[in-house]
C-alpha positions as CSV (number, residue, x, y, z in Angstrom):
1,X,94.5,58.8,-156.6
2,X,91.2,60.5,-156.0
3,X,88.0,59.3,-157.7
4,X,86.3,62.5,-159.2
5,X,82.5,61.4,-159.4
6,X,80.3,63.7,-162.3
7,X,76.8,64.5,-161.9
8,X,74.5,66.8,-164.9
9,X,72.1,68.8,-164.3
10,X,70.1,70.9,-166.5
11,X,69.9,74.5,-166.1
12,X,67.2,76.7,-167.5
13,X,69.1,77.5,-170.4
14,X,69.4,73.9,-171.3
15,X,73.4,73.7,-171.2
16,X,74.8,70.9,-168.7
17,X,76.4,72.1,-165.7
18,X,78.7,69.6,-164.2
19,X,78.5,69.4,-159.9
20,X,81.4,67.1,-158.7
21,X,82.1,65.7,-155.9
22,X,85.9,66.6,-154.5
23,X,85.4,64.5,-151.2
24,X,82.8,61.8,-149.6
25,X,85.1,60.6,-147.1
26,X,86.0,56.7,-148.9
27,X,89.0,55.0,-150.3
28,X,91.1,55.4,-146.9
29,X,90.1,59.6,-146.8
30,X,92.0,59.5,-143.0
31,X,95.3,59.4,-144.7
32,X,94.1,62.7,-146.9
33,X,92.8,65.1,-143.9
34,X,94.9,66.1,-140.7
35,X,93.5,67.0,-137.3
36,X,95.5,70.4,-136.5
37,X,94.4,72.9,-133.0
38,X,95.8,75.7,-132.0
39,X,98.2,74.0,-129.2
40,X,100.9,74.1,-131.9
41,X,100.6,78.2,-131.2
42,X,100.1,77.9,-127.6
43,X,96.6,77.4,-127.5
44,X,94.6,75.0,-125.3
45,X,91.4,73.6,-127.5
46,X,90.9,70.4,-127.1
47,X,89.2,67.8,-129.9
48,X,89.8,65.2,-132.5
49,X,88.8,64.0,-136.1
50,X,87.4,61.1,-137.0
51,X,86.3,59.0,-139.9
52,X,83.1,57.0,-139.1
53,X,82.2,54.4,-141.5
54,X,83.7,52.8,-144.4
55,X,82.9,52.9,-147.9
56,X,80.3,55.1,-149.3
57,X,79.0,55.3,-145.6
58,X,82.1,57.0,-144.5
59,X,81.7,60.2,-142.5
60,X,84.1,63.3,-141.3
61,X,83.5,64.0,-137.6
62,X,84.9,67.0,-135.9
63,X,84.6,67.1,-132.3
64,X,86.0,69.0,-129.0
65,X,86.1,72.3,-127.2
66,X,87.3,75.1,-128.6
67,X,89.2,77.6,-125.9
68,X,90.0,81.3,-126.7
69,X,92.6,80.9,-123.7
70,X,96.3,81.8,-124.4
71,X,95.5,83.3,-127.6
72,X,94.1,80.1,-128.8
73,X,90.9,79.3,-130.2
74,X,90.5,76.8,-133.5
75,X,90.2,73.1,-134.5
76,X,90.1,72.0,-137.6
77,X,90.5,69.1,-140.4
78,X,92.1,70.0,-143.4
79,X,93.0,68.2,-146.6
80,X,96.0,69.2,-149.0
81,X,95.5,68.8,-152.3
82,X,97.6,69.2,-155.7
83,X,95.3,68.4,-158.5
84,X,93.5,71.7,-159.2
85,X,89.6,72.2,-158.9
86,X,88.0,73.1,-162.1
87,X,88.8,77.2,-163.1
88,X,84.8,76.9,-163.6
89,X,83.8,75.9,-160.3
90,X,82.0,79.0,-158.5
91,X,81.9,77.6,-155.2
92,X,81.0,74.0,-152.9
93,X,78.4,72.4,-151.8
94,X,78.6,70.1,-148.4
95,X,76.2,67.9,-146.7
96,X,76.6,68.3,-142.8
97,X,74.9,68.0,-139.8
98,X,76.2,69.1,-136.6
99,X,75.3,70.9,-133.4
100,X,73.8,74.3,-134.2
101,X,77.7,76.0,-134.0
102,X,78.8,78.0,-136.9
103,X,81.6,76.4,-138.4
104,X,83.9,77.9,-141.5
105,X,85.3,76.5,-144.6
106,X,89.3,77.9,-145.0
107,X,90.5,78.1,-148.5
108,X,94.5,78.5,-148.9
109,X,96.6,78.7,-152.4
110,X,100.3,78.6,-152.5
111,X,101.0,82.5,-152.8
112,X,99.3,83.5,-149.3
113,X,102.4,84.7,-147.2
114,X,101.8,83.3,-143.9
115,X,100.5,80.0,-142.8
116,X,97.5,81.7,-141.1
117,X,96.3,83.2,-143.8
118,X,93.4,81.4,-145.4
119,X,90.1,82.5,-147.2
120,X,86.9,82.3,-145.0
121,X,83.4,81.0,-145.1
122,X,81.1,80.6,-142.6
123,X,77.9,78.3,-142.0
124,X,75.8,76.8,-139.4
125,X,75.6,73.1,-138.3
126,X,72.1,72.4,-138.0
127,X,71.3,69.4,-135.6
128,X,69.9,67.7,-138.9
129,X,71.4,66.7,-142.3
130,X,71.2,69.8,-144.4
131,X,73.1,71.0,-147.7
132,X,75.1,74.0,-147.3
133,X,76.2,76.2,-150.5
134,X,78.8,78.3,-150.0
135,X,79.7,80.7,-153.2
136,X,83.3,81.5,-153.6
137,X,82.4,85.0,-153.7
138,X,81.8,84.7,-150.2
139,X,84.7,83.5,-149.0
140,X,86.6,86.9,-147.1
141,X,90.2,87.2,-147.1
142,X,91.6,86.8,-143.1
143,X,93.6,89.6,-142.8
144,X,94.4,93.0,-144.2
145,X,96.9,93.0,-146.8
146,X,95.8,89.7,-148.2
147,X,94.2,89.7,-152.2
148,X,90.9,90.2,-152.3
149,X,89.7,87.7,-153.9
150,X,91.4,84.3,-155.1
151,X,91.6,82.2,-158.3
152,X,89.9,78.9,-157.9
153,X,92.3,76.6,-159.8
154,X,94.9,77.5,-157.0
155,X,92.9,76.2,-154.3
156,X,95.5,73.4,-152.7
157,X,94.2,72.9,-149.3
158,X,90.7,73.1,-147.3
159,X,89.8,72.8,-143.9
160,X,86.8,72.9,-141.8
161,X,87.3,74.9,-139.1
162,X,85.2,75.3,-135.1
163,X,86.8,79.1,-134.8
164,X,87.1,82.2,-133.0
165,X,84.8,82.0,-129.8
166,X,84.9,79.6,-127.2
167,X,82.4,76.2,-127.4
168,X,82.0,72.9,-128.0
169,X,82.5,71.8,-131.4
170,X,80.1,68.6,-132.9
171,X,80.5,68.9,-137.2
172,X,80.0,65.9,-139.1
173,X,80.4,65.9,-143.4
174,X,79.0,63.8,-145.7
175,X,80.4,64.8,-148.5
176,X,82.0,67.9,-150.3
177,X,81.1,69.1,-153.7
178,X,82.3,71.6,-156.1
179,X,79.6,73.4,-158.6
């Protein structure tokens, strides 16, 4: 069972706004995330996911080379998930450092109609711990035909994905929150 952490803030109307914290990588968090490449389509990128640490040091390292050979090109780290994120939530929050790559966040809900499909975000890893917000309004569908837009309570799986050009791939998470 996930431990859902609360934290208040104050906003300058003077209601509470509540930022959670959906994953900081404790409580065994290896068993919830799967290391997945394209070389189950063909592809030939190379990595691995890790957790470093233990406890509230714990970390999520994704590392390798990402090939757009044979129609490839992606690694990722993704976590499936059935409790539903709060209808409320407007987007996450994650504390990363990495190698100066841009990386993406990948949404899916149950009603997309192919397992590619996802809802996309991008970001940079910067080569120093940074906090990156990333609105759910900007998060793009991946391919024509695909709703525009999604509603957050269906959220049931995330990933974070080195994509789409080829590179080496160095992302480490602290933590991801929703806000």
């Amino acid at each position: 069972m996930r431990i859902i952490t609360l934290f208040f803030t104050l906003t300058l109307a003077g209601h509470a706004m509540a930022e959670t914290v959906f994953e900081d990588f404790s409580n065994e968090a290896g068993s919830r995330w799967d290391y997945v490449a394209d070389r189950v389509m063909g592809g030939v990128s190379e990595g691995r996911a890790e957790i470093i640490g233990k406890g509230p040091d714990a970390l999520l390292r994704l590392t390798g080379t990402v090939s757009t050979e044979n129609n490839g090109g992606f690694l990722q780290v993704r976590q499936r998930f059935s409790d539903p994120w709060p209808a409320n939530a407007t987007g996450l929050k994650v504390r990363v450092r990495g190698n100066g790559q841009s990386y993406y966040v990948f949404l899916k809900t149950p009603d997309l109609s192919r397992v590619w499909y996802s809802y996309r975000a991008p970001f940079v890893a910067s080569d120093v711990w940074s906090e990156v917000t990333l609105p759910f309004d900007d998060f793009r569908p991946s391919h024509d035909g695909m709703p525009e837009s999604f509603t957050v309570a269906d959220v049931n799986s995330i990933a974070i994905v080195a994509y789409g050009a080829d590179y080496s791939a160095d992302v480490t998470l602290d933590w991801i929150k929703l806000y």
